[in-house]
Every structure is written in C-alpha cells, then in structure tokens.
C-alpha positions in Angstrom: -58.7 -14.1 29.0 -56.3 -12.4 26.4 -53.3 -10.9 27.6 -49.5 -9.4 26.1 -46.3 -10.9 27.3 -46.0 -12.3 30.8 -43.1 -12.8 32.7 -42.5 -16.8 33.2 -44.6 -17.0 36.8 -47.3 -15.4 35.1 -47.6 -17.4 31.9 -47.2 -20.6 34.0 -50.0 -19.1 36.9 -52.4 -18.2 33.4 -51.6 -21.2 31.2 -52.9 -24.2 34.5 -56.0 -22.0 34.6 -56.5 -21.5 31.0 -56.0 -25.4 30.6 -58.8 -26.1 33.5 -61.0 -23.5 31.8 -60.8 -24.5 28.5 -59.3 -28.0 28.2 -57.2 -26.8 24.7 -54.5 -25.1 26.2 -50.5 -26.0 25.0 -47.5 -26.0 26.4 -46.2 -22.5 28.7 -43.2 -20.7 27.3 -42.3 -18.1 28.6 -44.1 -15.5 26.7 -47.0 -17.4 25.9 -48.9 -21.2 25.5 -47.0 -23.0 22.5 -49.5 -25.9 21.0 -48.0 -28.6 19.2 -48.6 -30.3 15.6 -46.9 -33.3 14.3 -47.9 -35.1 11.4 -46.4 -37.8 9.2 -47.1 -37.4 5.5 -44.8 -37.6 2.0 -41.6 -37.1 2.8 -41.6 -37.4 6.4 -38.8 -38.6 8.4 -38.8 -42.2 8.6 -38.9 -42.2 12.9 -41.9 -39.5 12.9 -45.0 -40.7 15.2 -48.5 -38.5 13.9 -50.5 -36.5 16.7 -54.2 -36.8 17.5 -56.3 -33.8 16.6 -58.9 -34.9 19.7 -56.5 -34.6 22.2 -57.3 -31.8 24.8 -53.8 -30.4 25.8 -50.9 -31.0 22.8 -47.6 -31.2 24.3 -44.2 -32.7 22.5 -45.5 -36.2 23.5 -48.9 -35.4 22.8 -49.4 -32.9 19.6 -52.0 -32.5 17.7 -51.5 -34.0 14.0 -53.3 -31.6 11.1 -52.4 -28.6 9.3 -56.4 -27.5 9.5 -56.5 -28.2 13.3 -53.2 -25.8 13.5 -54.8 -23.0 11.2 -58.3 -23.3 13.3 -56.9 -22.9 16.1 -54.8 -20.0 15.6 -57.3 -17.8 15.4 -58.1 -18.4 19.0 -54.3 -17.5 20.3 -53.5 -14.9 23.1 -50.8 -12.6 22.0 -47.2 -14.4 22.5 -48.9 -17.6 21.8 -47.4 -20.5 19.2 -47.9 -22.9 16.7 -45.4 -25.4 16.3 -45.0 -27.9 13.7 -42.6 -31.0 14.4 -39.2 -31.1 12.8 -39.0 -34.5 10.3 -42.7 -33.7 9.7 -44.7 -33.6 6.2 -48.4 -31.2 6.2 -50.8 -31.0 3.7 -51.8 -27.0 3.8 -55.5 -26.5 3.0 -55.6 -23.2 1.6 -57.4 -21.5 4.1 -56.7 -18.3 6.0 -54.4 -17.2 9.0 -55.4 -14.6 10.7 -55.8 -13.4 14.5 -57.1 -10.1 16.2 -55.5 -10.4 19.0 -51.9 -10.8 18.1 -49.7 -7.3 18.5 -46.2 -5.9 16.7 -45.2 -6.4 21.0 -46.7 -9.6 21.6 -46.6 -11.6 18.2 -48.4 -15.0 17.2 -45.6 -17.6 16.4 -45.8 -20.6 14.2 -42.6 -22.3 13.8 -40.8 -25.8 14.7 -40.6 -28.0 17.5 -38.2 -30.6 17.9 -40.8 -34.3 19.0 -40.5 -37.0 21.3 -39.2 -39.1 18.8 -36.7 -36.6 17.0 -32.9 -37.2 17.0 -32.2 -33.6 16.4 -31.6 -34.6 12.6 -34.5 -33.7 11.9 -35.3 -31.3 9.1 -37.6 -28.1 9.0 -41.3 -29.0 8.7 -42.4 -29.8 5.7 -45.8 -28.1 4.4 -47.0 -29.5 0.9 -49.3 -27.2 -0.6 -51.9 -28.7 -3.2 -52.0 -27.5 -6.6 -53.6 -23.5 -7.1 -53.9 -23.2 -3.3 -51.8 -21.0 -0.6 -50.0 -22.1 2.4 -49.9 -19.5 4.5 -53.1 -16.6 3.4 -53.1 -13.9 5.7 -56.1 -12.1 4.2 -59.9 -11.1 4.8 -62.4 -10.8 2.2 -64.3 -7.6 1.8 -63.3 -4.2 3.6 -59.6 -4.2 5.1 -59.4 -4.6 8.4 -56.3 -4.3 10.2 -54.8 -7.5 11.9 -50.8 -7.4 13.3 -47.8 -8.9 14.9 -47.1 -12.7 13.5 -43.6 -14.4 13.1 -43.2 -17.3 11.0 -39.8 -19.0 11.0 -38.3 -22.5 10.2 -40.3 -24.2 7.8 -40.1 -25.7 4.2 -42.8 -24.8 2.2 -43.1 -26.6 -1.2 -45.9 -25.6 -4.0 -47.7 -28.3 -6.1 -47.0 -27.8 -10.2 -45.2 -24.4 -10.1 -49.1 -23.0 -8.9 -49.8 -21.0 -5.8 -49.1 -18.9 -3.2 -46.2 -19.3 -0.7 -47.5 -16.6 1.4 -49.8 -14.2 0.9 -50.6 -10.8 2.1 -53.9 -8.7 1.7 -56.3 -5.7 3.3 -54.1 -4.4 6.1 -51.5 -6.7 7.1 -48.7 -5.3 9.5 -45.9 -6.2 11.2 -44.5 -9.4 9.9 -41.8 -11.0 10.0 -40.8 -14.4 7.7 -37.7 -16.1 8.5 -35.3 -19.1 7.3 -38.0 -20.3 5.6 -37.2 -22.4 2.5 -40.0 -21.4 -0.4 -40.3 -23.4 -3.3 -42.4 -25.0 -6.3 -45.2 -22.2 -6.2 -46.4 -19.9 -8.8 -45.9 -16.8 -6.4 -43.3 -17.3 -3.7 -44.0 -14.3 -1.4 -47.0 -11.9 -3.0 -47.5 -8.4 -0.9 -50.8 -7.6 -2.3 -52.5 -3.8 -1.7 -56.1 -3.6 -0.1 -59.5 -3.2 -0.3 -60.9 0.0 0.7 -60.2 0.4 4.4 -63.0 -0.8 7.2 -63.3 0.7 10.9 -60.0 0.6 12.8 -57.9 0.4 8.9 -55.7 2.2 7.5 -55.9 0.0 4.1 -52.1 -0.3 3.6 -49.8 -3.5 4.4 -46.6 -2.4 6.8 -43.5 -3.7 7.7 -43.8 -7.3 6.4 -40.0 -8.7 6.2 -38.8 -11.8 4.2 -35.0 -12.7 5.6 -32.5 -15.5 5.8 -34.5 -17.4 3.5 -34.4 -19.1 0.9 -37.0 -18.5 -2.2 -36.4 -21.1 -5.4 -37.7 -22.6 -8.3 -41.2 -20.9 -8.4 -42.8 -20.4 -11.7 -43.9 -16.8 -11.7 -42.4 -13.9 -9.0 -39.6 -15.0 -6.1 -41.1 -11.5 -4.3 -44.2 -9.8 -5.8 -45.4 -6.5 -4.3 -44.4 -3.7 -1.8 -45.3 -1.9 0.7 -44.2 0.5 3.6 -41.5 -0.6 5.9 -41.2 -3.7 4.0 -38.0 -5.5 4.0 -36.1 -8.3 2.2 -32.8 -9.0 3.6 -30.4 -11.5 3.5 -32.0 -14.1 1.2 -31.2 -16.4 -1.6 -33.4 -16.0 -4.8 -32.9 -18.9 -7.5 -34.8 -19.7 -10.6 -38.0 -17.6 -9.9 -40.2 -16.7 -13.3 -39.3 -19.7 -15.5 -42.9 -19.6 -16.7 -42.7 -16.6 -19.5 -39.9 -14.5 -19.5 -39.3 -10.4 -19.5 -42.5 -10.4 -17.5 -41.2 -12.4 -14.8 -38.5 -12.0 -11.8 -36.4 -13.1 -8.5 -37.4 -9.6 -7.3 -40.9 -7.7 -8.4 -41.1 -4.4 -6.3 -44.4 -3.9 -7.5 -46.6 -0.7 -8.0 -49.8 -2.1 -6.7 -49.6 0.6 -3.6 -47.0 3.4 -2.9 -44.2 3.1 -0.9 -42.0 4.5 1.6 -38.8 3.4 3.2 -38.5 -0.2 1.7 -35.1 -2.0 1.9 -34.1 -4.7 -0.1 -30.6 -5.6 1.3 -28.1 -8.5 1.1 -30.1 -10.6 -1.0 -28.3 -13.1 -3.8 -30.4 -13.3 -6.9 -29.0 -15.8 -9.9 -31.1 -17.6 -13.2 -33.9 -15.0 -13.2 -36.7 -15.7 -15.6 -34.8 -19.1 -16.8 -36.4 -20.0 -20.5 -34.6 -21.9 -23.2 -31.7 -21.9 -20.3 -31.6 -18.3 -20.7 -32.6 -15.8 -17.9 -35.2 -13.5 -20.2 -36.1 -10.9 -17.3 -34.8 -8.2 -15.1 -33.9 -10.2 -11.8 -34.7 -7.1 -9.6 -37.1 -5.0 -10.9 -39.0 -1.8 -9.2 -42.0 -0.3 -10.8 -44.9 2.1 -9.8 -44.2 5.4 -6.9 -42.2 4.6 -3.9 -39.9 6.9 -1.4 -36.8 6.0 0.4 -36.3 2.9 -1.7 -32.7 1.4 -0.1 -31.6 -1.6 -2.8 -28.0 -2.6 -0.9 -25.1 -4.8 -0.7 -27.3 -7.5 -3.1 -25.4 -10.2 -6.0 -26.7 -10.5 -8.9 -25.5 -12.5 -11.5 -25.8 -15.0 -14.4 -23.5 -17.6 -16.0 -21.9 -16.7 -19.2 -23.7 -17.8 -22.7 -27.1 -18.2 -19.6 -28.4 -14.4 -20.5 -30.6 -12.9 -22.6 -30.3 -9.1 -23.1 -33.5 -8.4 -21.4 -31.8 -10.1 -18.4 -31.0 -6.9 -16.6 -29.6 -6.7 -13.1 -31.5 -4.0 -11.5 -33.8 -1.7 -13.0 -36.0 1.1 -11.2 -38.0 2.3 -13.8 -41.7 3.0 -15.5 -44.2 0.5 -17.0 -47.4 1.4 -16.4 -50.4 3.1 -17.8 -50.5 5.4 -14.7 -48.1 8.0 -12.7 -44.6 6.1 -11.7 -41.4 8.0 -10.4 -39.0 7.5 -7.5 -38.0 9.8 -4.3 -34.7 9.1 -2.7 -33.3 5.9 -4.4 -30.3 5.0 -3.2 -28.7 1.8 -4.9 -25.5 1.1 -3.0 -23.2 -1.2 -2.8 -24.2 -4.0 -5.4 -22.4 -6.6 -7.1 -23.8 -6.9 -10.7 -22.1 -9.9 -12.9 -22.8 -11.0 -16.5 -26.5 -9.7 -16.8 -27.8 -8.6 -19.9 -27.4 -5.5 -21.5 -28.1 -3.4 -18.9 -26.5 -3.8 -15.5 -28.1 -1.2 -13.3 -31.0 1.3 -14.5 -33.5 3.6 -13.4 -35.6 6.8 -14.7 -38.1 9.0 -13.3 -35.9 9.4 -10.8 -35.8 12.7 -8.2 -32.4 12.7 -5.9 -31.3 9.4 -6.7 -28.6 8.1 -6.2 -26.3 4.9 -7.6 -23.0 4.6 -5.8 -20.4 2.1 -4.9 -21.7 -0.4 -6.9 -19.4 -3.0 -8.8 -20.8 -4.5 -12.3 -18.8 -6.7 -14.2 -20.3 -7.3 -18.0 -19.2 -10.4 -20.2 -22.0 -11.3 -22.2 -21.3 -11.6 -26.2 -23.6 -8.4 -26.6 -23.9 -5.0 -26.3 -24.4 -3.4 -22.9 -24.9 -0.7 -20.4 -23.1 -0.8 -17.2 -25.1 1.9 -15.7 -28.3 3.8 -17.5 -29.8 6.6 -16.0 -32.3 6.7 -18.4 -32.5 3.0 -19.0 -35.8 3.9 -21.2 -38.0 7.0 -21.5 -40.7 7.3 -19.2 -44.2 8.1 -19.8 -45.1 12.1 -20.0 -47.4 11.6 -17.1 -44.9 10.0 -15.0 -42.3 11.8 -12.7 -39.4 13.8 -14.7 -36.4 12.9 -13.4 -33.9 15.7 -12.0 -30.5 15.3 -9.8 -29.1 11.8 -9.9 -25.6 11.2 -8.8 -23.4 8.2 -10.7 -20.3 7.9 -8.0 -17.6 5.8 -7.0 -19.1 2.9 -8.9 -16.4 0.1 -10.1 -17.4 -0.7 -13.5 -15.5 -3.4 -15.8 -16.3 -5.5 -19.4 -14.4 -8.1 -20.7 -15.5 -9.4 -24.2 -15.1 -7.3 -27.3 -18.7 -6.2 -28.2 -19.6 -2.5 -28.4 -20.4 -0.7 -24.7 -21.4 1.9 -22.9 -20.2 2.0 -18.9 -22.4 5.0 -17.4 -25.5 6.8 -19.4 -26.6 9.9 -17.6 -29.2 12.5 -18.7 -31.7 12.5 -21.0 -33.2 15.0 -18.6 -33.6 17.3 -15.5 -30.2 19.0 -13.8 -28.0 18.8 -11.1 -26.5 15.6 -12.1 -23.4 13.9 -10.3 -20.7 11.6 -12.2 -17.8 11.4 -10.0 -15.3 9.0 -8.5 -16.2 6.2 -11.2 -13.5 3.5 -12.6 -14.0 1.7 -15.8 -12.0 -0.7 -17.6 -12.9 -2.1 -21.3 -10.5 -5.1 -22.3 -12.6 -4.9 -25.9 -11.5 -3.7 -29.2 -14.7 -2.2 -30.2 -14.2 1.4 -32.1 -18.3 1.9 -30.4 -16.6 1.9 -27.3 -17.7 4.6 -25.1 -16.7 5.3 -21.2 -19.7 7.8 -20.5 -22.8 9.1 -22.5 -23.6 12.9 -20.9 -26.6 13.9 -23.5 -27.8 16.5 -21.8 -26.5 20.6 -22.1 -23.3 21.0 -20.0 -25.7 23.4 -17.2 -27.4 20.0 -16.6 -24.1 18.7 -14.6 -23.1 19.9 -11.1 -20.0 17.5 -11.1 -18.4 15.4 -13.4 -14.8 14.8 -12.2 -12.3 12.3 -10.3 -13.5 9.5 -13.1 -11.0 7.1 -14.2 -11.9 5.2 -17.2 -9.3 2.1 -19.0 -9.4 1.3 -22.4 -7.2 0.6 -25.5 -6.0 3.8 -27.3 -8.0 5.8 -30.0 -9.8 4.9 -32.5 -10.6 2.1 -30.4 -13.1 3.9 -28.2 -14.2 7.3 -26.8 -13.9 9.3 -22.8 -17.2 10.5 -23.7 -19.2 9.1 -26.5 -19.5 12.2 -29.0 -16.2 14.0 -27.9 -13.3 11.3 -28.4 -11.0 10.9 -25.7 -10.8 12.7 -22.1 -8.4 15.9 -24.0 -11.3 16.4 -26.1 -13.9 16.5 -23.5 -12.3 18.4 -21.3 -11.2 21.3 -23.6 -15.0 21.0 -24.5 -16.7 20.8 -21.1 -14.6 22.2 -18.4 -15.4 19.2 -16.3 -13.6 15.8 -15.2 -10.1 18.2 -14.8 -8.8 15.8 -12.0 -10.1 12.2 -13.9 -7.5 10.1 -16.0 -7.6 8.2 -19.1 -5.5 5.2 -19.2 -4.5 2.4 -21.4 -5.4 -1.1 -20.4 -2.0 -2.8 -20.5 -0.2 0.2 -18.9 -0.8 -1.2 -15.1 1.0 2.3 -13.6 -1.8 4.6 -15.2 -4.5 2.3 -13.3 -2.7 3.0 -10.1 -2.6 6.6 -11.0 -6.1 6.7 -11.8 -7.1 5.3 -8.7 -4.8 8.0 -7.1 -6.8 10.4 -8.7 -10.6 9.0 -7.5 -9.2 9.2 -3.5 -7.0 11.7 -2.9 -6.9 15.0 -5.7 -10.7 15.3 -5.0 -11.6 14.7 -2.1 -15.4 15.9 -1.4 -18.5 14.9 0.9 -21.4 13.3 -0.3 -23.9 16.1 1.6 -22.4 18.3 -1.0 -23.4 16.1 -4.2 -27.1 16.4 -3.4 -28.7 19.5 -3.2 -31.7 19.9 -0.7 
C-alpha cells in the first residue's frame, strides 16, 4: 500500500500493518518508515557494531549492514520513506542504480544518517567508499527517459577510489532533488547533471531542479559540478582542487551545454585551486557554456594564491565553445568576490540583457589581465550576437605593475551600460588602461558616474585610445559626472566615491531596456 505523507497516528497505524504484511518494514517517523544500515568497513569508528542483512524489521539496534541491501531496497519505498546509514560507519557502494517510482517533489525518499546503538554522538557522517570507475549514488535508467522524482540526500561522506567515478549522477528525467552537507571527494566527476535520452511515456526528457548545497566538493580529478539543467541550484558550497587531471579543460564549476537552461542559480559558493597542475590552477574555476536563460551567478569567492595561477585561470567566464549555437538570456552576475585569478577576472559574450554588477575583483598576478571583459573572446557566427550588457557599480582594483585593462565592453550589439564603476591601478605600466569602449559611441546608452585611480599621465589612459578622462569626454560626451584621481591623493578617492552615489543617482529598471 503506497501512500504520501501521514500525519504521526497514521504512519504508526500503516507502518504495524505494513510490518505484519510484509515482515521488511523499518522504523515509523513521522512522515514515513525509516530502515536502518550500519556497517563497519575501512575507516569505521573503532565502537561500530555491523547489521545483519537477514533481519526482517532494521531498527537502531537491529539494522541491516550492506550498501546493496540499502540500494535494493529502495526501490520498494513508499513516499516519505528513508534510508539511513549509521554515523561512524564505513560502505562499500556497488555502482548500481537508485531509483524509485513512487517517491514525489511532496513526499520525498530520504537516505541520510542515523545516529546507532552504540554511537557516542562523536560520530562522523557515514562514510561510503566507492570502488575504482564506479558511482555511488546513479540515479539513471537505461534506454528511453522516464521521469522518476522527489529524493533528498543529506549527511554523508562520499569518497572516490583513484580520482575515477561518479559522486552522483543524474540522467533521463531526474527531478526534484535536493543534495545536502554532503562531503564529495576523490572521484573523477563530483556531481555530473547529465541530459537525456529521448523521452518515454509520462517524460518530459529534461532533468529539473536538482540542488547541490552546504556541501562540500574536493579534490576530484575532473569537474567539482558538471552539467545544468532547469531549476538547478548550487548554493552555499565549498569547491577545492577539482580538475587537477589536465588543465584549461577542467573546473570547480562546469555549467555545461549538454541541455538548455532556464533559471539556474549558482549562489554563495567558495571556489579556490581550480584545475591545480604543476601547482598552478590552469582553468576557469566557474565556467558556463552552451544556451541557458535566467542564469543568476551570486554572492560566490573565487580566488587563488599569488605565484598559484596560470593565465588561463579565469574567475568566471560565461562564454562560447562549441561547434553548435551558444548565447545567454538574462545573466546576471552579482555580487562576486574575484581574487588573484588569471588574466581575466569576470567574462562573458554572446550575451543578450546581461548584466555584471556589484562585483569586487582584486587582480595581483605578475601578468597581464582583464578585470571585466565583455567580450572575453569572439564568439562563433552561428552563435547568439550579443546586444545590451550593463558593467555597473563593480569595485575593481590591481596591485602589481604589469599592463591592465579593468572593464572591456563592446565588440558588438548596443545599448550598453558602464556606470557607477571604481577602479584603482597601484602599477606603473604606460599600457595602463581604465576602460576599453571599441565600439561607435551610438552603441552606449550610459557611460557615467565611473571613478577610476591611477598614477598620472603617461602612466596610463581613462579610456584606452583617448588618454585621460578630459580627453574622453571632450571626445564622447559621456562619463560628465565620473572622476579621475591619482592614487596617492586619498581626497580625490573620496570624491570619486561621492560622485558614483550621490551626483547620479539612477534606477536600475532604467539601464535595461525591455
């Protein structure tokens, strides 16, 4: 008998019969029958006590003990149902697949942690060891998609056998997910959001809302996160040394192209040593390719140590790679924190009512760089031209001597919006340049309330083929209410920032036009 949530009578009344009945019933919580694990392998805690897999009822004192038993049995749970693995436990996954037709985005399938009989409450997570090439958690079907739902998966250590694998997988119609204060290490592929085979009866063919948060994703060879999909989320997570195995190709973060997307969020995530080779990160650490809509890429660190970057270690880049249509709808990338990448900082292209705002990057490598490029390399002619991308109150600083570049904006399409950023260049450089505009002066809406910091002529340029702000003004007619300032003189900074927040003040509805 199959049935959604129940209040706590109700799941007690159902779970005595379905334990007469059936004689492999678990534990009642309230929203569901939670069915223990508890086995005792490498790395266990020294106190653990292994289950029996032919006991009829599992309970804390009485669990079953094999990651198999777990993954046959879940199959078989009622919505609300669980799986619990003992805390201070060690599994051995066996590579085969988790899924359930019964389980609902309302009434989800749980497999998470369970504190034993024997446990102190010292106990760490449970520990799943996943052999060499295999996956721990597969939540796939082979053939046409067909469309399962509704699992949570929360408070367990999953470790990968010689940088191979899958942490968790994801394939032919996969919704409503969520992954949480998991700790995902030593695999090839931490998290991979795969696309879909053509859909069967009841499918859709498209993975939704899968969410990765408060976790922790380290050390695995090839992709931290690899693939996208709609609704999909990665929040609040720390990604460290992901793609050591080969460099530009390799990332914390891969936002792949392998489906479209719409309304993904990557939020609040830390990201450091991307693509780690030769103790250099060689690779973007948060990279977006393919067509996606409503992309949100917030409040996320990213950084490197000094002398530990490459300059193909970028920060964040939105952009084109493939041999097929790519471009971006709606990108917003807000409120970042961008330190000591390579020589680009931020970058995106094919890009339509974009937007990169309120972000701070700090650049010190001993190399050239970008702060902010918009192009950050020229797309394909089949791919999306890009048109009406706004640059705004970003906080933008470089502090070695080599020639830069803070904000690149054209290259192509109109209605483009530089306003509200502050630079500062400590360098000597005579390349020096606060902003590149390339484009004809009818392809900027605004350019104004800027403040850029830098030691005087000839040691740089306001605007890269037009010498300092005078110059470019005179020229363009735009930035009237921005200020050029000298480095050492403290009082023009303050002025400067004067400038950005109270001689122009404006509303961000009126930067982008419908």
């Amino acid at each position: 008998m199959r049935r959604g949530i129940l209040t706590r009578q109700a799941a007690l009344l159902t779970g005595v019969l379905l334990l007469i009945v059936s004689g492999l019933r678990g534990e009642v919580k309230a929203d569901g029958l939670i069915y223990h694990v508890c086995d005792c392998g490498q790395g266990a805690a020294s106190r653990c006590i292994s289950g029996d897999d032919t006991v009829p009822v599992t309970s804390p004192q009485r669990p079953w003990r094999s990651f198999t038993m777990a993954r046959q049995m879940f199959p078989k749970l009622a919505p609300g149902d669980t799986i619990a693995f003992c805390q201070g436990g060690s599994f051995v996954a066996d590579g085969g697949s988790w899924l359930n037709s019964s389980c609902t985005a309302g009434a989800p399938c749980v497999i998470t942690d369970y504190r034993s009989a024997w446990g102190q409450g010292t106990e760490g997570r449970p520990l799943i060891i996943t052999p060499r090439d295999k996956t721990a958690f597969s939540f796939a079907n082979n053939g046409l998609a067909r469309h399962r739902e509704g699992y949570i998966i929360s408070n367990l250590e999953l470790r990968g056998t010689g940088a191979s694998g899958v942490g968790f997988f994801f394939y032919n119609d996969i919704d409503d997910v969520i992954l949480e204060h998991l700790d995902i290490t030593g695999f090839d592929l931490g998290v991979h959001v795969a696309g879909s085979n053509p859909p069967g009866v009841g499918s859709d063919g498209s993975n939704e809302r899968i969410t990765l948060k408060n976790s922790r994703v380290a050390d695995n060879a090839g992709q931290g996160w690899l693939g996208s999909c709609d609704g999909c989320a990665i929040l609040n997570n720390v990604f460290d040394n992901n793609g050591f195995k080969g460099g530009i190709f390799y990332h914390n973060i891969y936002w792949d192209g392998s489906a479209q997307s719409t309304d993904g969020r990557i939020v609040g995530n830390t990201l450091t040593r991307s693509a780690l080779v030769d103790r250099k990160c060689q690779g973007v650490s948060l990279v977006v390719h393919g067509s996606h809509r409503n992309l949100l890429i917030a409040d996320n660190s990213v950084s490197e140590a000094i002398g530990a970057a490459a300059e193909t270690c970028w920060g964040i880049a939105v952009d084109t790679a493939y041999a097929k249509t790519e471009g971006f709808y709606n990108l917003v990338i807000r409120g970042n924190s961008i330190r000591d990448v390579g020589s680009v900082g931020i970058g995106i292209n094919a890009c339509v009512d974009c937007r990169v705002e309120g972000n701070k990057v700090s650049l010190g490598q001993p190399f050239s760089a970008t702060a902010i490029a918009v192009p950050d390399r020229q797309r394909g002619v089949e791919d999306l031209p890009m048109t009406r991308v706004s640059v705004r109150d970003n906080s933008i600083s470089f502090t070695n001597s080599a020639a830069q570049t803070a904000i690149i904006l054209g290259g192509e399409g109109s209605g483009h919006v530089s306003a509200g950023n502050v630079i500062t260049y400590a360098g000597i450089s005579p390349e020096w340049s606060c902003f590149n505009y390339p484009l004809p002066l009818a392809s900027y809406r605004i350019i104004d309330t800027n403040s850029c910091s830098f030691p005087p002529s000839p040691s740089g340029h306001w605007e890269k083929s037009h010498g300092p702000l005078t110059n470019w003004r005179a020229y363009s007619g735009f930035d009237g209410n921005s200020m050029q300032t000298d480095t050492g003189n403290d009082q023009g900074a303050q002025v400067g920032g004067q400038v950005k927040h109270e001689l122009f003040q404006f509303q961000p509805a009126t930067l982008i036009r419908q």
